[in-house]
PQR file of N, CA, C, O and H, with PARSE charges and radii, in Angstrom:
ATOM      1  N   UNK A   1     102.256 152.445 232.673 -0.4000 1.5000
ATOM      2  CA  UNK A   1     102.866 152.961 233.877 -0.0000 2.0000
ATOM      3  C   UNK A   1     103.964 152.008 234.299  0.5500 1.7000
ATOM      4  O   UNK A   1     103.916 150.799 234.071 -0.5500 1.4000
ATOM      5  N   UNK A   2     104.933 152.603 234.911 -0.4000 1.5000
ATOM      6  CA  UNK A   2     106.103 151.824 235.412 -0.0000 2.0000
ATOM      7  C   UNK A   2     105.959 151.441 236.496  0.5500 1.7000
ATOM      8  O   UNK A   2     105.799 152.279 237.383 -0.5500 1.4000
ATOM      9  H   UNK A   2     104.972 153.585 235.096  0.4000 1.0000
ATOM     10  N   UNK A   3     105.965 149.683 236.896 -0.4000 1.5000
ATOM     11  CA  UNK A   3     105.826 149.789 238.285 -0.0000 2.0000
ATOM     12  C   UNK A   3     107.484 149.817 238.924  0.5500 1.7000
ATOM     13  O   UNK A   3     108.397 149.317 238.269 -0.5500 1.4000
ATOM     14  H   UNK A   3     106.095 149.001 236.176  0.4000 1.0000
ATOM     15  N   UNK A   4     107.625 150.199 239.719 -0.4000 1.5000
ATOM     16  CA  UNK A   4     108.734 149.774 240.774 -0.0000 2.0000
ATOM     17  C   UNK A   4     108.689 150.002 242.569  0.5500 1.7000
ATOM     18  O   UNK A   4     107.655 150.279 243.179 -0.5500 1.4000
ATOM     19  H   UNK A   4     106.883 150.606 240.252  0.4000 1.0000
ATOM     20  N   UNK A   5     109.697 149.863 243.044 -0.4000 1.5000
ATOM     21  CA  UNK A   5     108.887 149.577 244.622 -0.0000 2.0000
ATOM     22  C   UNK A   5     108.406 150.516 245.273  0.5500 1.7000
ATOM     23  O   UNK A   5     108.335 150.300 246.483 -0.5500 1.4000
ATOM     24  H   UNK A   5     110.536 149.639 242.549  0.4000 1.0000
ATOM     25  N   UNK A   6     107.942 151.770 244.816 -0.4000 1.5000
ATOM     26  CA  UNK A   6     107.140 152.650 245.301 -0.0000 2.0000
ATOM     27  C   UNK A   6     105.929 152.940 245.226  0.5500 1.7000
ATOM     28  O   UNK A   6     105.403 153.964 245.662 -0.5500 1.4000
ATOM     29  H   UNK A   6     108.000 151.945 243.833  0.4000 1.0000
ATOM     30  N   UNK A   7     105.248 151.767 244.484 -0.4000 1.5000
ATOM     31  CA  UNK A   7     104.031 151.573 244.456 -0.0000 2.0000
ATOM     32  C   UNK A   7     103.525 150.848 244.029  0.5500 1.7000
ATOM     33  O   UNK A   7     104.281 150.382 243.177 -0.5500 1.4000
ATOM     34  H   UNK A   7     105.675 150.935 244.130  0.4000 1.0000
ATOM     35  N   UNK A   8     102.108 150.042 244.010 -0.4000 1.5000
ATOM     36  CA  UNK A   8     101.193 148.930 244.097 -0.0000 2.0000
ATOM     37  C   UNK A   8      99.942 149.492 242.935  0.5500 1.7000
ATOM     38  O   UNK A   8      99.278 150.514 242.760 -0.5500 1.4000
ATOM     39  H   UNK A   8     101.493 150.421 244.702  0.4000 1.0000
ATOM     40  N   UNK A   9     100.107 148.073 242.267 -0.4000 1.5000
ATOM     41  CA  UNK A   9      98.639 148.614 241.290 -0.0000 2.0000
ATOM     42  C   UNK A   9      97.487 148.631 241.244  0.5500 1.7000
ATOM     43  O   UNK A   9      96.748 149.118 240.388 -0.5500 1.4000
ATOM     44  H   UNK A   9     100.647 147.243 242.409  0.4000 1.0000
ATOM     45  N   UNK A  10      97.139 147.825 242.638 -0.4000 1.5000
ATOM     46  CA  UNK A  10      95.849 147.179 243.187 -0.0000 2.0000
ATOM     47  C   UNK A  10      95.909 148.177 245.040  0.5500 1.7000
ATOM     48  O   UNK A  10      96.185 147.822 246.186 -0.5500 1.4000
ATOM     49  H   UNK A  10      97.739 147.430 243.333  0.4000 1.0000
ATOM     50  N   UNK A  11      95.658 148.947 244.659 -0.4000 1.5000
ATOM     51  CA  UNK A  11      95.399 150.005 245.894 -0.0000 2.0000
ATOM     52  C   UNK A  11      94.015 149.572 247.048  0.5500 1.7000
ATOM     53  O   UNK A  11      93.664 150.226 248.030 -0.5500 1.4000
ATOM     54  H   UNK A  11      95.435 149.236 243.728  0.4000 1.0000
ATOM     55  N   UNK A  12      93.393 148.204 246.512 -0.4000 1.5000
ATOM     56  CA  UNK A  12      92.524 147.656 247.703 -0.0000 2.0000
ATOM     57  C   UNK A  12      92.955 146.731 248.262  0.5500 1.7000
ATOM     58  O   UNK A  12      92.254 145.963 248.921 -0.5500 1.4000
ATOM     59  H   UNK A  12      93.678 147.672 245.714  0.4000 1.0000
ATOM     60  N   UNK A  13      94.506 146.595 248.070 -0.4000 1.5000
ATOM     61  CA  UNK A  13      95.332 145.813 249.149 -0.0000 2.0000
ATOM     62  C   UNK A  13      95.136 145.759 250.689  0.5500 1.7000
ATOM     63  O   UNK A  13      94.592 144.979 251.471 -0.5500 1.4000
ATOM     64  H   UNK A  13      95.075 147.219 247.535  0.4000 1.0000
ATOM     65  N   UNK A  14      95.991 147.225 250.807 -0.4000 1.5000
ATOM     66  CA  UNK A  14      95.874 147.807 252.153 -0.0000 2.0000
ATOM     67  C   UNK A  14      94.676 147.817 252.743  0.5500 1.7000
ATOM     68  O   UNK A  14      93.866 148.047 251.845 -0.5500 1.4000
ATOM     69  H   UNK A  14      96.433 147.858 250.172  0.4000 1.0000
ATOM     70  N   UNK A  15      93.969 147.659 254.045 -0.4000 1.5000
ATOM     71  CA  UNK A  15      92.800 147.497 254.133 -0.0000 2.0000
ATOM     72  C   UNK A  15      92.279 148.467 255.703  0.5500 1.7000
ATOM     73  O   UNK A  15      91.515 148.266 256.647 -0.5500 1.4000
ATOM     74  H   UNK A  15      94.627 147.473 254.774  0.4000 1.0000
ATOM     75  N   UNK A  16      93.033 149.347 255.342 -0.4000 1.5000
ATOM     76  CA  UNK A  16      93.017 150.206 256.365 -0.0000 2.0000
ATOM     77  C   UNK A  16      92.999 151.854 256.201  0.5500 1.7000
ATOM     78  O   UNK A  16      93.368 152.699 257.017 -0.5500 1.4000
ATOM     79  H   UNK A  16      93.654 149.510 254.575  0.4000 1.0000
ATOM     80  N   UNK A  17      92.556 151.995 255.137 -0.4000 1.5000
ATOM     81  CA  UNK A  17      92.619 153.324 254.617 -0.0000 2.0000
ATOM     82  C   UNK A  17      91.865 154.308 255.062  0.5500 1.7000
ATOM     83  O   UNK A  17      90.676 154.065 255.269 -0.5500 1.4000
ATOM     84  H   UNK A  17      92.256 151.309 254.474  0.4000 1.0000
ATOM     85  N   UNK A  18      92.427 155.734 255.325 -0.4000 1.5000
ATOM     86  CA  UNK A  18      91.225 156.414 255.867 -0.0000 2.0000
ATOM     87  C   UNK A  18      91.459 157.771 255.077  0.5500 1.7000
ATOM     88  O   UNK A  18      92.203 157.990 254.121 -0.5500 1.4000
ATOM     89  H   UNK A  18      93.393 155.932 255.157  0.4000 1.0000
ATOM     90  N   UNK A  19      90.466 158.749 255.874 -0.4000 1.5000
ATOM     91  CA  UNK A  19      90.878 160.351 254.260 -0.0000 2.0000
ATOM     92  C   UNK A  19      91.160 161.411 255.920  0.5500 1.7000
ATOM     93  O   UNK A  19      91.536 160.853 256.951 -0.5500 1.4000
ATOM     94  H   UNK A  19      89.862 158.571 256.651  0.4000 1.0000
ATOM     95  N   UNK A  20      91.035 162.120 255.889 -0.4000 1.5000
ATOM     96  CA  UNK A  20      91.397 163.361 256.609 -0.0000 2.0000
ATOM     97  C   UNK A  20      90.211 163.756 257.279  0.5500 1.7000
ATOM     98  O   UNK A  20      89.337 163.777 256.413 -0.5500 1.4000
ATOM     99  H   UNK A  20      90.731 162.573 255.051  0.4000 1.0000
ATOM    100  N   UNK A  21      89.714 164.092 258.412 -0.4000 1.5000
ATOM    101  CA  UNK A  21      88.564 165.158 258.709 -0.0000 2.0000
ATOM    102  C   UNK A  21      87.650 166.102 258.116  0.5500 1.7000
ATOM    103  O   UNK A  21      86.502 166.534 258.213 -0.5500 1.4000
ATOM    104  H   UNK A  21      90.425 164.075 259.116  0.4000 1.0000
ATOM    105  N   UNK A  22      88.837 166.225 257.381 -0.4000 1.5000
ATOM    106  CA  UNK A  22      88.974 168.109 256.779 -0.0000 2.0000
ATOM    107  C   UNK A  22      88.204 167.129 255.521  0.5500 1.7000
ATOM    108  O   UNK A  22      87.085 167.554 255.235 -0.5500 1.4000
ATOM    109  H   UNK A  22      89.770 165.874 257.302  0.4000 1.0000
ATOM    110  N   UNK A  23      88.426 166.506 255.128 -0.4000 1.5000
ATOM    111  CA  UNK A  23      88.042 166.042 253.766 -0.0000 2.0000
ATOM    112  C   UNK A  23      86.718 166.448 253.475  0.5500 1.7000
ATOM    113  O   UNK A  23      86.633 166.733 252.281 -0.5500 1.4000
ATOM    114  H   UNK A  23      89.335 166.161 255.360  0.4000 1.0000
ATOM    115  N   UNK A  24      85.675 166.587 254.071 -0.4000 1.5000
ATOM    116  CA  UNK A  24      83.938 167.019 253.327 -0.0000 2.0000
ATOM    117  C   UNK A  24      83.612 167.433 252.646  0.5500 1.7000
ATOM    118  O   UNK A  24      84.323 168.331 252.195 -0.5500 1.4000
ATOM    119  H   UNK A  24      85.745 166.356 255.042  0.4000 1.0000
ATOM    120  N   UNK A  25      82.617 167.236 252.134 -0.4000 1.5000
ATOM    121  CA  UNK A  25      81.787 168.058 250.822 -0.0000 2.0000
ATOM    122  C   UNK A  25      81.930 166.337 249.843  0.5500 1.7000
ATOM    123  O   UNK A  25      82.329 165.230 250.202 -0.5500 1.4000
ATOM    124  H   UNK A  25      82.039 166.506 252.500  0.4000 1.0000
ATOM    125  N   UNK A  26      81.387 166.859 248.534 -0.4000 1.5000
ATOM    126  CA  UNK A  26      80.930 165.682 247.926 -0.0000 2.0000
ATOM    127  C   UNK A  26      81.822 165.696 246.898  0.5500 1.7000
ATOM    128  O   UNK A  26      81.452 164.967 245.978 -0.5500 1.4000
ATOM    129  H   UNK A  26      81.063 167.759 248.243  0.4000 1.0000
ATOM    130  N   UNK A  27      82.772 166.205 246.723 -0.4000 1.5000
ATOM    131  CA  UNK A  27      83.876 166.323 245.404 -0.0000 2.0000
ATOM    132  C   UNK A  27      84.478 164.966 245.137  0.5500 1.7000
ATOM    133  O   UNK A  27      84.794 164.467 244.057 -0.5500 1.4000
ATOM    134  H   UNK A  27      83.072 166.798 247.471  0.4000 1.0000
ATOM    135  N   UNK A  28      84.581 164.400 246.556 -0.4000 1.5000
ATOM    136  CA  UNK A  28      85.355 163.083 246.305 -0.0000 2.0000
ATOM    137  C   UNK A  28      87.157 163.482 245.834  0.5500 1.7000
ATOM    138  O   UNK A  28      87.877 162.690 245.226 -0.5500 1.4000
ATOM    139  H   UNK A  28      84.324 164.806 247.433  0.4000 1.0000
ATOM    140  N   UNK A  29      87.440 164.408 246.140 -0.4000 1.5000
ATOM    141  CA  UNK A  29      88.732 164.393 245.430 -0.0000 2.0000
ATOM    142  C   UNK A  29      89.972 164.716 246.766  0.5500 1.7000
ATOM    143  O   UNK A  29      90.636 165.690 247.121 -0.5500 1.4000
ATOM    144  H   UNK A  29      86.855 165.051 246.634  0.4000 1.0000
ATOM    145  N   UNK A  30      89.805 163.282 247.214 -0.4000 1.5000
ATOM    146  CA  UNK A  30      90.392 163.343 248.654 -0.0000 2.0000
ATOM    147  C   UNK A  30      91.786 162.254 248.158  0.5500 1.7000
ATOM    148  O   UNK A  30      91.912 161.583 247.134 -0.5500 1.4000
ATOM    149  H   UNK A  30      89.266 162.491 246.926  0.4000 1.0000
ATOM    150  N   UNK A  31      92.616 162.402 249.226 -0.4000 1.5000
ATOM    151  CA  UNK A  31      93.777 161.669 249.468 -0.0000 2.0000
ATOM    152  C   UNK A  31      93.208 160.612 250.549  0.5500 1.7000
ATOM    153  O   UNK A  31      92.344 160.771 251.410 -0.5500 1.4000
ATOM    154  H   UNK A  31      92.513 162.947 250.058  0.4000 1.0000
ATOM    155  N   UNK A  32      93.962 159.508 250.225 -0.4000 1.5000
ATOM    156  CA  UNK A  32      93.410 158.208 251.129 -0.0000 2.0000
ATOM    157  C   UNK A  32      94.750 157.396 251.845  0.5500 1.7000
ATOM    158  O   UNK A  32      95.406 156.662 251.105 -0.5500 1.4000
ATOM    159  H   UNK A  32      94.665 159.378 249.525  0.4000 1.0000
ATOM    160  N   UNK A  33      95.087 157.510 253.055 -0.4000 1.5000
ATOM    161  CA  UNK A  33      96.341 156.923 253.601 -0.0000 2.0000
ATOM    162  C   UNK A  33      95.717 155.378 254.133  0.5500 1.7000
ATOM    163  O   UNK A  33      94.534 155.061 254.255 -0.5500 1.4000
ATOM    164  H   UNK A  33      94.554 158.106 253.656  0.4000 1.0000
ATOM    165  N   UNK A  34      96.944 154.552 254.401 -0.4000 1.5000
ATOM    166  CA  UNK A  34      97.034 153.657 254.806 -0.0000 2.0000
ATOM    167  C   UNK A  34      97.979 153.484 256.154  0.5500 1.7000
ATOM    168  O   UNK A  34      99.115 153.959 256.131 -0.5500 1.4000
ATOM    169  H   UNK A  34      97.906 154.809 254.302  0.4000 1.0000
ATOM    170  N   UNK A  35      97.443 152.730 257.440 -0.4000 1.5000
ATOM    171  CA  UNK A  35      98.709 152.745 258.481 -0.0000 2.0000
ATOM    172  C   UNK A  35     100.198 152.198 257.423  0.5500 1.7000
ATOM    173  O   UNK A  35     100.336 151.287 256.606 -0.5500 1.4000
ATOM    174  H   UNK A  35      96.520 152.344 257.458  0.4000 1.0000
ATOM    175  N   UNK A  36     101.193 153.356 257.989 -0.4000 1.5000
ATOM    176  CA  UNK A  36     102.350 152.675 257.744 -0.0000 2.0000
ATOM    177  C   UNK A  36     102.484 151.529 257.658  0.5500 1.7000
ATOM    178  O   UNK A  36     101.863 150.641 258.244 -0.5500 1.4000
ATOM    179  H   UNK A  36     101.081 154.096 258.652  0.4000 1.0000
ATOM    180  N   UNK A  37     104.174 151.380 256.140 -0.4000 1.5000
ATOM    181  CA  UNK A  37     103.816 150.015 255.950 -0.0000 2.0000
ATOM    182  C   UNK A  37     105.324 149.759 256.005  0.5500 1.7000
ATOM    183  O   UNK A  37     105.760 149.978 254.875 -0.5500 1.4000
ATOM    184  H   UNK A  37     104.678 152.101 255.665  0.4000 1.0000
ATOM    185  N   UNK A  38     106.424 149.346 256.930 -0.4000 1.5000
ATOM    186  CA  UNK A  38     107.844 149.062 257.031 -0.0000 2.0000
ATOM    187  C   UNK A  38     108.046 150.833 256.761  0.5500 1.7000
ATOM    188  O   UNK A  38     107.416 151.663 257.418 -0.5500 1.4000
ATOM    189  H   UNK A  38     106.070 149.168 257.848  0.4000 1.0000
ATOM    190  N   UNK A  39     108.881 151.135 255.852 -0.4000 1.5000
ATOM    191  CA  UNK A  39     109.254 152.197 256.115 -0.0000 2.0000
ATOM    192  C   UNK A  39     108.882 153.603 255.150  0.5500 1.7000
ATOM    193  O   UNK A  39     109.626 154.539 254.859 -0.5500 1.4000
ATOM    194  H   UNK A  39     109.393 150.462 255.319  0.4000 1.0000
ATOM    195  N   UNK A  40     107.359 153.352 254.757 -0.4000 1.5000
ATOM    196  CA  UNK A  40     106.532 153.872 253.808 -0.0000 2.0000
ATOM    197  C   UNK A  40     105.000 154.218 254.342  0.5500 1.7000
ATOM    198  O   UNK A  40     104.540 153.436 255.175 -0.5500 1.4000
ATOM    199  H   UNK A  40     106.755 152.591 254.993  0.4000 1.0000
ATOM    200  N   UNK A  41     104.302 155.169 253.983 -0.4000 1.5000
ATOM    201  CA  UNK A  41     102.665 155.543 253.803 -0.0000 2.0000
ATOM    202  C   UNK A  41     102.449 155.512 252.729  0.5500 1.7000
ATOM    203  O   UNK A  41     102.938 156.228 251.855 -0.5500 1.4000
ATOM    204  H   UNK A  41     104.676 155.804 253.306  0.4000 1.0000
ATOM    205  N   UNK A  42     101.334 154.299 252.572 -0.4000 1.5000
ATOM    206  CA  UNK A  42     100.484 154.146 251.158 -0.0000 2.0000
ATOM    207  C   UNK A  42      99.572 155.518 251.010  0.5500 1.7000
ATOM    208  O   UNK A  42      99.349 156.215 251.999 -0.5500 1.4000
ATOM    209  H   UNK A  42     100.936 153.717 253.282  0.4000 1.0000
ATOM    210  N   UNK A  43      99.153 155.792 249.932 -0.4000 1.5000
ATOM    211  CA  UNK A  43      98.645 157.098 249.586 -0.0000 2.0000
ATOM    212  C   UNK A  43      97.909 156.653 248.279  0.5500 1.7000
ATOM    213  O   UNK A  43      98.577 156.263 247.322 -0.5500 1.4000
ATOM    214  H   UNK A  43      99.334 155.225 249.128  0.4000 1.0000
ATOM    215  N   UNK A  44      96.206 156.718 248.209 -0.4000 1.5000
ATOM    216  CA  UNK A  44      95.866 156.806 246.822 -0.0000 2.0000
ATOM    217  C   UNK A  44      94.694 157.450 246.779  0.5500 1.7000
ATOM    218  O   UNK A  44      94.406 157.972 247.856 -0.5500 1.4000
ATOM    219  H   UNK A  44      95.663 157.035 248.987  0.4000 1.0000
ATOM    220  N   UNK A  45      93.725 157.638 245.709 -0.4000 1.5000
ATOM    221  CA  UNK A  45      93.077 158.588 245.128 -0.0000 2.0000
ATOM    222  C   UNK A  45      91.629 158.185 245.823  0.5500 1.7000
ATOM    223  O   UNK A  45      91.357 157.019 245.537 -0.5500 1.4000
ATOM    224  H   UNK A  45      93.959 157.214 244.834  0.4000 1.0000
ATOM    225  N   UNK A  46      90.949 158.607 246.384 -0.4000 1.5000
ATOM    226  CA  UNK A  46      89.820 158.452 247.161 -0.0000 2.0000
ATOM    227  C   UNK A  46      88.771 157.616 245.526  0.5500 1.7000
ATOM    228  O   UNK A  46      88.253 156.506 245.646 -0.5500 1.4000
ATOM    229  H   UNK A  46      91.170 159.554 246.617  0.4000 1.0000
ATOM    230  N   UNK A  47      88.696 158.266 244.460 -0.4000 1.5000
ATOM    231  CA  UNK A  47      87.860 158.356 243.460 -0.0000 2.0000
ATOM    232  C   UNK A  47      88.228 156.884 242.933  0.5500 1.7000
ATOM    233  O   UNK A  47      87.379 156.378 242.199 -0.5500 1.4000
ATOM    234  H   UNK A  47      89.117 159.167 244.362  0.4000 1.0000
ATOM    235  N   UNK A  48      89.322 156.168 243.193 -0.4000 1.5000
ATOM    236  CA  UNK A  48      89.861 155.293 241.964 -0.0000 2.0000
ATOM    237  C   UNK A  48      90.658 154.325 243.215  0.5500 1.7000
ATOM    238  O   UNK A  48      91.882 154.233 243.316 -0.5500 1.4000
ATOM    239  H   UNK A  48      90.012 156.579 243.789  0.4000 1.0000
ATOM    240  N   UNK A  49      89.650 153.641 244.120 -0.4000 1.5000
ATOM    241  CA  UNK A  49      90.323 152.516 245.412 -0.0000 2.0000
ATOM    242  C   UNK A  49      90.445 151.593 244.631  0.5500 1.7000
ATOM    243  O   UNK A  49      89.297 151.172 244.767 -0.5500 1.4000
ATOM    244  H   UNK A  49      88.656 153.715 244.038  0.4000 1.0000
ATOM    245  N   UNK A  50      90.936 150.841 243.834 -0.4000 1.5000
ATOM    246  CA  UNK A  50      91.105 149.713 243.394 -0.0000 2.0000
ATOM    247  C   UNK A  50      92.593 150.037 242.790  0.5500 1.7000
ATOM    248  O   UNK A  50      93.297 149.089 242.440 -0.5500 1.4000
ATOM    249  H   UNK A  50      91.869 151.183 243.723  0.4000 1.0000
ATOM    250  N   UNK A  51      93.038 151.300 242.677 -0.4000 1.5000
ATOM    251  CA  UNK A  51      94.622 151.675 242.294 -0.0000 2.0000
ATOM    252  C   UNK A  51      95.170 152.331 241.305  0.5500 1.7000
ATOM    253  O   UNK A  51      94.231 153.021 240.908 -0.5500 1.4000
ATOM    254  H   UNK A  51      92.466 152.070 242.961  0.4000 1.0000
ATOM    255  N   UNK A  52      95.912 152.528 240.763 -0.4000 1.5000
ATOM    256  CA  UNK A  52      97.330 152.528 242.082 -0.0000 2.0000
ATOM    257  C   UNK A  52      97.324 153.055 243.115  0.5500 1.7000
ATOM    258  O   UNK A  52      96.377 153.757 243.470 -0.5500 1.4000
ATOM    259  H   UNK A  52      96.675 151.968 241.086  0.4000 1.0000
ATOM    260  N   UNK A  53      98.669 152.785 244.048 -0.4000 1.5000
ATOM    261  CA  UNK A  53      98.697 153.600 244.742 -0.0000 2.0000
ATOM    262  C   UNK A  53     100.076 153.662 245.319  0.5500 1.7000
ATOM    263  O   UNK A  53     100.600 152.568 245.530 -0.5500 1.4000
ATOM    264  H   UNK A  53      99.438 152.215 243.759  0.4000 1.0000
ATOM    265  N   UNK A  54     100.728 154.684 245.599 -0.4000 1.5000
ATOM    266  CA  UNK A  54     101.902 155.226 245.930 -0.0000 2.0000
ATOM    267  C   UNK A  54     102.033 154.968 247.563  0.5500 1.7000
ATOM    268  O   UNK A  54     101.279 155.009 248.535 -0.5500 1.4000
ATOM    269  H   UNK A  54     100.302 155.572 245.428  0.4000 1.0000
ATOM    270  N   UNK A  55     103.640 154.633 247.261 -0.4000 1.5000
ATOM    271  CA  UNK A  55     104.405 154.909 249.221 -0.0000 2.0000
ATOM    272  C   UNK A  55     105.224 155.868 248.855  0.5500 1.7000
ATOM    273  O   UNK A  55     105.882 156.109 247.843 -0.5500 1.4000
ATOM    274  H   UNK A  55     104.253 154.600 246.472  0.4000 1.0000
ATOM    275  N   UNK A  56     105.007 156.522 250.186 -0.4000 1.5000
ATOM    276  CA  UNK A  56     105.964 158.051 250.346 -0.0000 2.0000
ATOM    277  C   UNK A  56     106.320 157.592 251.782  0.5500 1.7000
ATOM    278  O   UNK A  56     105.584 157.246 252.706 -0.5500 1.4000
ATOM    279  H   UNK A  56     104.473 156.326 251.008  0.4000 1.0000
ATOM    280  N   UNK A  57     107.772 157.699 251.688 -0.4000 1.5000
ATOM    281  CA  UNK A  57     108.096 157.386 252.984 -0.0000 2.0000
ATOM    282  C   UNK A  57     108.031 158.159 254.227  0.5500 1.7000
ATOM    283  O   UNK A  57     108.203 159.374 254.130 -0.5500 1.4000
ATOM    284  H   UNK A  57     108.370 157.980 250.937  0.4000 1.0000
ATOM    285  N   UNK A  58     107.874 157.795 255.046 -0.4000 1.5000
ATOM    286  CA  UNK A  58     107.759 158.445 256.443 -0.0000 2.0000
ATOM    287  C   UNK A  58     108.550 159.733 257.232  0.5500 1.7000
ATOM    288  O   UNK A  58     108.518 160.411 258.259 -0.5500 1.4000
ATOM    289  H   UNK A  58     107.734 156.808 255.125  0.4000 1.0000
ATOM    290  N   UNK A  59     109.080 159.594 256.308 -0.4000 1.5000
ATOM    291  CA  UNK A  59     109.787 161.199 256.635 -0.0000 2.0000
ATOM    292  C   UNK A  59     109.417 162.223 255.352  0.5500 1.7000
ATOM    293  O   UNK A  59     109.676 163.358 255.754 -0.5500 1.4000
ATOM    294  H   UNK A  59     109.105 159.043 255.474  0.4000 1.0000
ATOM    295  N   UNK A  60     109.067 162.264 254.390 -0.4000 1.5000
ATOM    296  CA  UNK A  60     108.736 163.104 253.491 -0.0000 2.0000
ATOM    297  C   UNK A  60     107.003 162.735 254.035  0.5500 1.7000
ATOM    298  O   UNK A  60     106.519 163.866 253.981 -0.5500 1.4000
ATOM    299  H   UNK A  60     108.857 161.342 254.064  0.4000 1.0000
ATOM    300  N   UNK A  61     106.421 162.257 254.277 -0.4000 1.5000
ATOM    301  CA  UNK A  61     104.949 162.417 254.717 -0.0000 2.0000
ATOM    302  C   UNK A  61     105.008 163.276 256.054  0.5500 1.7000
ATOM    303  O   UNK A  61     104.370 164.311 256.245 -0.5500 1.4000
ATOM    304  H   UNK A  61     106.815 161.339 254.320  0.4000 1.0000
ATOM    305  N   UNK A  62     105.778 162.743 256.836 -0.4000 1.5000
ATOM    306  CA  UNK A  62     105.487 163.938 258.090 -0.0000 2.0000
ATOM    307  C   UNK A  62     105.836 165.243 257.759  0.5500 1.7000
ATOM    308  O   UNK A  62     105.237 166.140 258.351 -0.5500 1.4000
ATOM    309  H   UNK A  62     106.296 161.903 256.681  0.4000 1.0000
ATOM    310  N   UNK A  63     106.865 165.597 256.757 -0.4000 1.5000
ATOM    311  CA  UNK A  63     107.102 166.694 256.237 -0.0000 2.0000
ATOM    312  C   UNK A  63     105.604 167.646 255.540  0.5500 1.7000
ATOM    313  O   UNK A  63     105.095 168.765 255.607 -0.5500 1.4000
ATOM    314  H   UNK A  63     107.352 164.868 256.276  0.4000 1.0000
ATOM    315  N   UNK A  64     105.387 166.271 254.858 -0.4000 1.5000
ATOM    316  CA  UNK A  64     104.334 167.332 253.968 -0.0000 2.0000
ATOM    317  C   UNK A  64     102.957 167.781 255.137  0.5500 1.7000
ATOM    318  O   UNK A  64     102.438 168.893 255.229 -0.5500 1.4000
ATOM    319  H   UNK A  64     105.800 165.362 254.803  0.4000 1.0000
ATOM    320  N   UNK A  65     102.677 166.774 255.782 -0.4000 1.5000
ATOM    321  CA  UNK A  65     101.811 167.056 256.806 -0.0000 2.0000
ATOM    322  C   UNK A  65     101.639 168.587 257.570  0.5500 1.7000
ATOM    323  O   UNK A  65     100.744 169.428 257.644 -0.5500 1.4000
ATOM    324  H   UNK A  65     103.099 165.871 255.708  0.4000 1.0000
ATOM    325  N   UNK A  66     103.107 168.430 258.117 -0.4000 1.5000
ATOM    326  CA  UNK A  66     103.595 169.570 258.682 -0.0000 2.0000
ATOM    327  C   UNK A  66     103.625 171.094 258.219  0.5500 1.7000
ATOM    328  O   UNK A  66     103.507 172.110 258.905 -0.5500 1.4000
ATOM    329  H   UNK A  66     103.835 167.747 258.057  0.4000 1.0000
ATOM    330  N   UNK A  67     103.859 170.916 256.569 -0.4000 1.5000
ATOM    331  CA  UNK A  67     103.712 171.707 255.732 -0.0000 2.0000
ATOM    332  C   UNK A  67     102.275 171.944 255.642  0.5500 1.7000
ATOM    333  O   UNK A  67     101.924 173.005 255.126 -0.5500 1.4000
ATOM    334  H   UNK A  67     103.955 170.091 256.012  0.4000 1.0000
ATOM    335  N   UNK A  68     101.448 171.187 256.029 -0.4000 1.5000
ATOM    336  CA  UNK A  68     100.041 171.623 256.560 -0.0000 2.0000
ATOM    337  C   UNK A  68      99.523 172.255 257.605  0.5500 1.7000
ATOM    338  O   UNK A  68      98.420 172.801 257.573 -0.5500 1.4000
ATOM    339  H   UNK A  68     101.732 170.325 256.449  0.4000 1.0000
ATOM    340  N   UNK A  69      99.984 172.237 258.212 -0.4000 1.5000
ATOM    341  CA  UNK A  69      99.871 173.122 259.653 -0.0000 2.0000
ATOM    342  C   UNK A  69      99.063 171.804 260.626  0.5500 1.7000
ATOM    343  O   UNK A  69      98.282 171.932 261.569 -0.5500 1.4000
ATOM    344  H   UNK A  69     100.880 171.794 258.237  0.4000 1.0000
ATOM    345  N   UNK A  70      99.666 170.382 259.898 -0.4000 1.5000
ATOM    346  CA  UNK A  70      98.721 169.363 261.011 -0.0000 2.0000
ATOM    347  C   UNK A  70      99.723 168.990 261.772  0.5500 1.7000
ATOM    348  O   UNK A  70     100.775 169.416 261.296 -0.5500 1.4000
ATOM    349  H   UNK A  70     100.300 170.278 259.132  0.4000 1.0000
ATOM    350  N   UNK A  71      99.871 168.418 262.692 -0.4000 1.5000
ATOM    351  CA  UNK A  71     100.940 167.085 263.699 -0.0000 2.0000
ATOM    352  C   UNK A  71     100.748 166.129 263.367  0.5500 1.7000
ATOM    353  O   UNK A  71     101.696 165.357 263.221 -0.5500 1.4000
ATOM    354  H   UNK A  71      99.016 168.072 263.079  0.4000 1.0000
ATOM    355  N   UNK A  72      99.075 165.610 263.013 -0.4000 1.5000
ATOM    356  CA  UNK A  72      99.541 164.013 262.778 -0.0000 2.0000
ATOM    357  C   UNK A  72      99.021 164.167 261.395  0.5500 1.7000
ATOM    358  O   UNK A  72      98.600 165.139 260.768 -0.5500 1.4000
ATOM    359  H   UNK A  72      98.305 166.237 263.132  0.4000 1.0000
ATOM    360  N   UNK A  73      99.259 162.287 260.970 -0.4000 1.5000
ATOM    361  CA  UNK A  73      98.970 162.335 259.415 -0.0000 2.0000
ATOM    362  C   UNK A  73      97.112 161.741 259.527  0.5500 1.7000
ATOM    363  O   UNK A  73      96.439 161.620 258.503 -0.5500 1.4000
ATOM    364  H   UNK A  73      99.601 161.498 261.480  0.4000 1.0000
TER
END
């Protein structure tokens, strides 16, 4: 994998990660955010916390959110 500055290979950096409400049931196949980080949201795989894990910046995350029918992330 290529790293460059959009993402981290050790995704138990961030130490603030949380999953969604909506997330339940036992699938485990959740999205995991991190509080903003400068001008990025960390994002990684609920199943695999130790990494990678991707920044999507703060305007394409509120987008996609929104594209959810949520307000916040």
């Amino acid at each position: 994998m290529k790293r460059n500055e959009h993402s981290i290979p050790d995704a138990s950096a961030p130490t603030s990660w949380r999953k969604s409400s909506y997330s339940g049931g036992s699938s485990g196949d959740c999205l995991e955010v991190a509080n903003a980080a400068h001008r990025f949201v960390p994002v990684r795989d609920s199943k695999n916390p130790t990494g990678p894990a991707i920044f999507v910046s703060i305007p394409a995350w509120q987008s996609f959110v929104t594209s959810l029918g949520r307000t916040t992330p």
